[in-house]
N, C-alpha and C positions, 0 to 999 in steps of 0.2 A: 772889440778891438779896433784901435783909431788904423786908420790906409792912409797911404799916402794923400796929404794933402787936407788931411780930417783928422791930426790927432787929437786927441781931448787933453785936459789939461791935469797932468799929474797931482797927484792929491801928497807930501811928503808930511810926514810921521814923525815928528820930535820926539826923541827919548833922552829923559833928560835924570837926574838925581832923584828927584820926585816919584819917579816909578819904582826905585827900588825899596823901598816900602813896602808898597804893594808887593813885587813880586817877592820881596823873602817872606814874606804872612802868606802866601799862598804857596812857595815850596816849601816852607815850615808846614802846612796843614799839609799838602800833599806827602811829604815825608814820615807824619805818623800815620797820615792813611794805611800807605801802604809797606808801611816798618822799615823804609829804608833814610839811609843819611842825608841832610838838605846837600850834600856837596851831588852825593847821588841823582837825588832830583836836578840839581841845575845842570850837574851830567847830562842827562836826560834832555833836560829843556838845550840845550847845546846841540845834541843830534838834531833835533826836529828841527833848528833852527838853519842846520847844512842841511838838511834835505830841502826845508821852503826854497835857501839862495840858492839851493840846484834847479829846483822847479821853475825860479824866476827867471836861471838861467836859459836853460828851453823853451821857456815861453818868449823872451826877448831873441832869442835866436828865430823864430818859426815869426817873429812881426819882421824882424827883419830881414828874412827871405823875403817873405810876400813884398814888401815894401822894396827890395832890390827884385822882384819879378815885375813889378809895376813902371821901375823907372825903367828896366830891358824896353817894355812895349812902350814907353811914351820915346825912348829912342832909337825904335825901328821902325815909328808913326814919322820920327822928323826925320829921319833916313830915304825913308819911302818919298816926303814930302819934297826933299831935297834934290833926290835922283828925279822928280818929275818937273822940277824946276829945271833942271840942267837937261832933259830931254824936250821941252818945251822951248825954251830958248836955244 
């Protein structure tokens, strides 16, 4: 996970026309796998697909604490720094 200062650079994912293809050949297979309707399956693939943006939500929430706990300390570093300038002078 990128810190403040270090994030890496995101990777995004195009999905375009072209993939539905693919995925109705494979909730079509999925579908007689396991005897239920392709509408069922892409049901299916729908839930999994809220829980990932749930997951992604919690994970983006816990970088962005640490990254708002990071900039706290870099400004009670220039707080500190500030308070010894005006006790110096």
């Amino acid at each position: 996970m990128g810190t403040l200062f270090e994030q890496p650079r995101r990777q995004f994912l195009d999905v375009s026309t072209d993939n539905i293809d693919d995925f109705l050949s494979v909730a079509n297979h999925l579908a007689k796998k396991h005897k239920l309707s392709v509408a069922d399956v892409i049901a299916a693939r729908a839930v999994l697909e809220t829980a990932r943006a749930s997951d992604l939500a919690v994970r983006n929430g816990d970088v962005f604490d640490e990254q708002m706990a990071g900039l706290g300390r870099l400004l009670e570093e220039l707080t500190s720094a500030i308070e010894s300038l005006k006790v110096a002078g």
